[in-house]
C-alpha positions in Angstrom: 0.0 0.0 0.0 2.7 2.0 0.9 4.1 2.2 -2.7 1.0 3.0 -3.9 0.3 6.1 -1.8 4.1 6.9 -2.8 3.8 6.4 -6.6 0.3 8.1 -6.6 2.2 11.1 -4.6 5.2 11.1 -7.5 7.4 9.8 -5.2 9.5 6.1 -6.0 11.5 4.6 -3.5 14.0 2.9 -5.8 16.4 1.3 -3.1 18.9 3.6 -5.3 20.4 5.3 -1.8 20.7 4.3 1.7 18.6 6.9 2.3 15.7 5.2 0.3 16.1 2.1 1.6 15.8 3.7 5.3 12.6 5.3 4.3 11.4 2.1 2.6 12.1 0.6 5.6 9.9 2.8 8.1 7.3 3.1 5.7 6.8 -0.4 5.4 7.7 -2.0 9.4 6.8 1.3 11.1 4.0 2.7 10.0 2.0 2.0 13.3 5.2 3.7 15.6 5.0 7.7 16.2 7.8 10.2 14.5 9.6 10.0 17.6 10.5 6.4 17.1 10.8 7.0 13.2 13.6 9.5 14.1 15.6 7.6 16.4 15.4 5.0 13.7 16.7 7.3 10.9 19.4 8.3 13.0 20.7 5.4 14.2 20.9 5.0 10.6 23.4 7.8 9.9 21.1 10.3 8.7 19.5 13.7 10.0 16.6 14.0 11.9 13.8 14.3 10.8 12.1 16.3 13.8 13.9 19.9 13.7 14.4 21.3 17.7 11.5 23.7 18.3 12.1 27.6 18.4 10.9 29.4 21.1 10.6 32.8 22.1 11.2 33.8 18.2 7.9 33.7 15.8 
């Protein structure tokens, strides 16, 4: 379903990149997690978060 959803956005996760295959991964074994567990995932992985640190104070 997941590639589906992606193709139908215009998005294909080839497998091409580590990076794709990461996402592939959490898209299809994590779907039911939160971001917070998606994140530690990806960076465990090597790559950046995916959560950015919220601001406060500035608007």
């Amino acid at each position: 379903m997941n590639d589906h959803l992606m193709h139908k956005a215009g998005h294909m996760l080839d497998g091409d990149t580590d990076e794709e295959i990461v996402f592939d991964i959490v898209l299809s074994t994590m779907y039911a997690d939160t971001i917070d567990k998606w994140d530690e995932f990806v960076q465990e992985q090597g790559l950046p978060a995916l959560l950015r640190e919220k601001k406060t104070g500035v608007k």
